[in-house]
C-alpha positions in Angstrom: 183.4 213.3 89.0 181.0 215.6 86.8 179.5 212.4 85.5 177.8 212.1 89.3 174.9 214.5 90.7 174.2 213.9 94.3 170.2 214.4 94.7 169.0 214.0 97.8 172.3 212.7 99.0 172.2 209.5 96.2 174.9 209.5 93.6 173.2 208.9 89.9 174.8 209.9 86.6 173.6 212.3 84.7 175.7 212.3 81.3 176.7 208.7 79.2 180.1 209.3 79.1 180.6 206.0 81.1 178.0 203.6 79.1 179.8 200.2 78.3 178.6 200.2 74.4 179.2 196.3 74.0 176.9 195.9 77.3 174.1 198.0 75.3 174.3 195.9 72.5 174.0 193.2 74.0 171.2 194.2 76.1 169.3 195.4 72.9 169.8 192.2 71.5 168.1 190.5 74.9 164.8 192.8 74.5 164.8 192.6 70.9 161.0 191.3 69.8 161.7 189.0 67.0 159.8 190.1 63.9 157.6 187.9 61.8 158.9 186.7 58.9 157.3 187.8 55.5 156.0 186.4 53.1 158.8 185.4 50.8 160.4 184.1 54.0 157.6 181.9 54.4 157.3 180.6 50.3 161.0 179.8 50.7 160.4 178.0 54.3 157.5 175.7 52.6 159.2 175.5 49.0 162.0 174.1 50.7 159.4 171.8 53.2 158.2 170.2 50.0 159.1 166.5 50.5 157.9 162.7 48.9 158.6 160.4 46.6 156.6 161.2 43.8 159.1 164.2 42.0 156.0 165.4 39.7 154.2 165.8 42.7 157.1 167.6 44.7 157.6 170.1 41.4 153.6 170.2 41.1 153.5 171.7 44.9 156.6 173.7 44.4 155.1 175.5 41.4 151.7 176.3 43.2 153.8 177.7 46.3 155.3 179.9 43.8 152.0 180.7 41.9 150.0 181.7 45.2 152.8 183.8 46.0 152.5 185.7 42.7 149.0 186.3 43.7 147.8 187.9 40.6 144.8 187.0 37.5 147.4 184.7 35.6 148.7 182.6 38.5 145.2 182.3 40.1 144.1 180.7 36.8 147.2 178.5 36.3 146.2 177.3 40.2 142.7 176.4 39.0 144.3 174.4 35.7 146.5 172.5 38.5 144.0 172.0 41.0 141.0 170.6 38.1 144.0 168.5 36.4 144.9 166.3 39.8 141.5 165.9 40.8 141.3 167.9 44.2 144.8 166.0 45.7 145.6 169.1 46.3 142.8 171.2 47.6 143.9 170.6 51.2 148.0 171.7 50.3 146.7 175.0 48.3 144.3 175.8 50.9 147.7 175.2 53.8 149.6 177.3 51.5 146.9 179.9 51.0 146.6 180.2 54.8 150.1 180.3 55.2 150.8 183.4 52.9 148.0 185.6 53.9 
């Protein structure tokens, strides 16, 4: 009965000795806002997207995944040797990716 403070003549608790935990929980989960994934999340989601028939080409677009991930001097130059050695196949797939991972 201390749990209930008539104000006004309605009854309202004012301690949380009573709270159902499970029903909190659950209610959190129902108003969670679902977080964006990052960016590894999202290499690994593409990396594994990678599909064809050609397996040079799969491993081709797999490695630049990787190397626009790395996003450093090295791997931005390794994505230019790629890009200049197949001709600009892939200039539409590294600029995906690119827009992807930002």
């Amino acid at each position: 009965m201390s749990n209930i403070n008539y104000d006004g003549g309605t009854p309202r608790r004012n301690t949380l000795d009573n709270t159902d935990e499970q029903r909190v929980r659950e209610i959190l989960k129902e108003t969670a806002v679902p977080q964006a994934p990052d960016r590894i999340t999202k290499a690994v989601r593409l990396i594994e997207g990678v599909k064809g028939r050609d397996t040079k080409m799969i491993i081709t677009k797999r490695e630049l995944i990787d190397l626009i991930l790395k996003d450093n001097e090295e791997s931005e130059q390794r994505v230019r040797e790629i890009l200049s050695k197949n001709k600009g196949e892939l200039n539409a797939f590294c600029s995906m990716v690119r827009g992807e991972l930002k």
